[in-house]
C-alpha positions as CSV (number, residue, x, y, z in Angstrom):
1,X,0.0,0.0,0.0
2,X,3.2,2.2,0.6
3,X,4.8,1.9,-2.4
4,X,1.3,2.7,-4.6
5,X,0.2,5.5,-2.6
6,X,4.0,7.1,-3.6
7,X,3.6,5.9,-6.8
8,X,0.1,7.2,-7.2
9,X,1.5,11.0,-5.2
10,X,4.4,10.9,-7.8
11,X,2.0,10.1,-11.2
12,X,-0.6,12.6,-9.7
13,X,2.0,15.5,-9.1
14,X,3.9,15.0,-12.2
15,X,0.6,15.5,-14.2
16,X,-0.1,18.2,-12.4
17,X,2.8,20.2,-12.9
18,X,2.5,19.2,-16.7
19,X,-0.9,21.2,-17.1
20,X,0.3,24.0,-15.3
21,X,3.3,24.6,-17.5
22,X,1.5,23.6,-20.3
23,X,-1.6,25.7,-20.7
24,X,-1.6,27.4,-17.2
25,X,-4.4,25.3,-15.4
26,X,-4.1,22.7,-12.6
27,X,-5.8,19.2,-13.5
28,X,-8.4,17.9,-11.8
29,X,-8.4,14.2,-12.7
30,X,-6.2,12.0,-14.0
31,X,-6.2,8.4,-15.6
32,X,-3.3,6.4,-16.6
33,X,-4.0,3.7,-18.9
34,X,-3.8,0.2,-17.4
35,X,-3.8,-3.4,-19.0
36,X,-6.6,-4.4,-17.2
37,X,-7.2,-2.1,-14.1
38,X,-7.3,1.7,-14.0
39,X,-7.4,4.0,-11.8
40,X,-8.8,7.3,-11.4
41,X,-7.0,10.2,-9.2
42,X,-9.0,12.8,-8.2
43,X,-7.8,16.2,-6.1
44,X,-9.6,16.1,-3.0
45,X,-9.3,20.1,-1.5
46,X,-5.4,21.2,-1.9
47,X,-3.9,18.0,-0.3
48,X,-5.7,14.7,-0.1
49,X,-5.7,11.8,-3.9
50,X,-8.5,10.1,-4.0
51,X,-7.5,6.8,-6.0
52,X,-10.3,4.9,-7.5
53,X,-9.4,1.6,-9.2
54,X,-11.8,0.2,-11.9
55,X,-11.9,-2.4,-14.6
56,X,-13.4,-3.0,-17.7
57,X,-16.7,-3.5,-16.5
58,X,-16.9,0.2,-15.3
59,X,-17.2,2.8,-17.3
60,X,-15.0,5.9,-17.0
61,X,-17.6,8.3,-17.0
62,X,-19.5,6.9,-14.3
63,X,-15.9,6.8,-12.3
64,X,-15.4,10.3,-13.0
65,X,-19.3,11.1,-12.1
66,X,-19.0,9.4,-8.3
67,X,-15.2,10.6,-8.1
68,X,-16.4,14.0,-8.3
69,X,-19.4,13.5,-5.8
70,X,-17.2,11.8,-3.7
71,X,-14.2,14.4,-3.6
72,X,-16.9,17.4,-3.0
73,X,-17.9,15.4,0.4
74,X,-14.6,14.9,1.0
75,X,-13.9,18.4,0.3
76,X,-16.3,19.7,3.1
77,X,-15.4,16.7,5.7
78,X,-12.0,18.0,5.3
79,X,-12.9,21.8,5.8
80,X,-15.0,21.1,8.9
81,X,-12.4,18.8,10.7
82,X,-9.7,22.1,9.8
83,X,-12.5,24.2,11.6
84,X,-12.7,22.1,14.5
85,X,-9.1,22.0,14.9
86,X,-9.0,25.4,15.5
87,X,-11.8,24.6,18.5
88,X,-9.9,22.3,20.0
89,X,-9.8,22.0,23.7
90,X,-6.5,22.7,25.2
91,X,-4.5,20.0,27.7
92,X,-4.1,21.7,31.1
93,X,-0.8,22.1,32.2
94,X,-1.0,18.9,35.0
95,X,-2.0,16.4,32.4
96,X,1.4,15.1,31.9
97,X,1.7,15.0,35.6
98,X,-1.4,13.5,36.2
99,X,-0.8,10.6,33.2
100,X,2.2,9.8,34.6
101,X,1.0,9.0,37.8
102,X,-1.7,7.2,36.2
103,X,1.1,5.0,34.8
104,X,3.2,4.4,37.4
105,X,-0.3,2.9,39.2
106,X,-0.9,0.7,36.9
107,X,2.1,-0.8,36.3
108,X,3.7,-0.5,40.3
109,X,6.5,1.7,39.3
């Protein structure tokens, strides 16, 4: 899974960076040609690829239809969890203190 999610970042950016020095525009999907699998990349907000793999029994416009419903979800999960970052509670200054005691009862340090 390592090794084709880099491979899959790599292809994506490459493209990427392609369309913009070629005709000035980001792309927003890309599919390299397989033997019998493809896949589909899609930009999901400024920093999440959403990989769809698909056979010949799928068409590619019905990838690219749910890709893009899929990624605008995404999309807006993704800004809300940013939001709620920003809300997050903050750990009191004890907390360490407290976990380590915590710790050293259960384990009879």
């Amino acid at each position: 899974m390592d090794t084709i999610s880099a491979l899959v970042a790599g292809s994506f950016a490459a493209t990427k960076q392609m369309a913009k020095n070629s005709w000035g525009g980001g792309v927003l999907d890309h599919v390299p040609p397989g033997r019998k699998d493809n896949i589909q990349l899609s930009l999901v907000g400024e920093r999440t690829i959403l990989a769809i793999i698909f056979d010949d029994r799928t068409t590619l416009g019905m990838v690219r239809l749910y890709a893009s419903q899929v990624s605008s979800k995404l999309a807006a999960l993704f800004d809300e969890i940013n939001v709620r970052k920003g809300e997050a509670e903050t750990i009191s200054k004890d907390f360490g203190q407290a976990a380590k005691s915590k710790l050293d009862d259960v384990f009879g340090s």
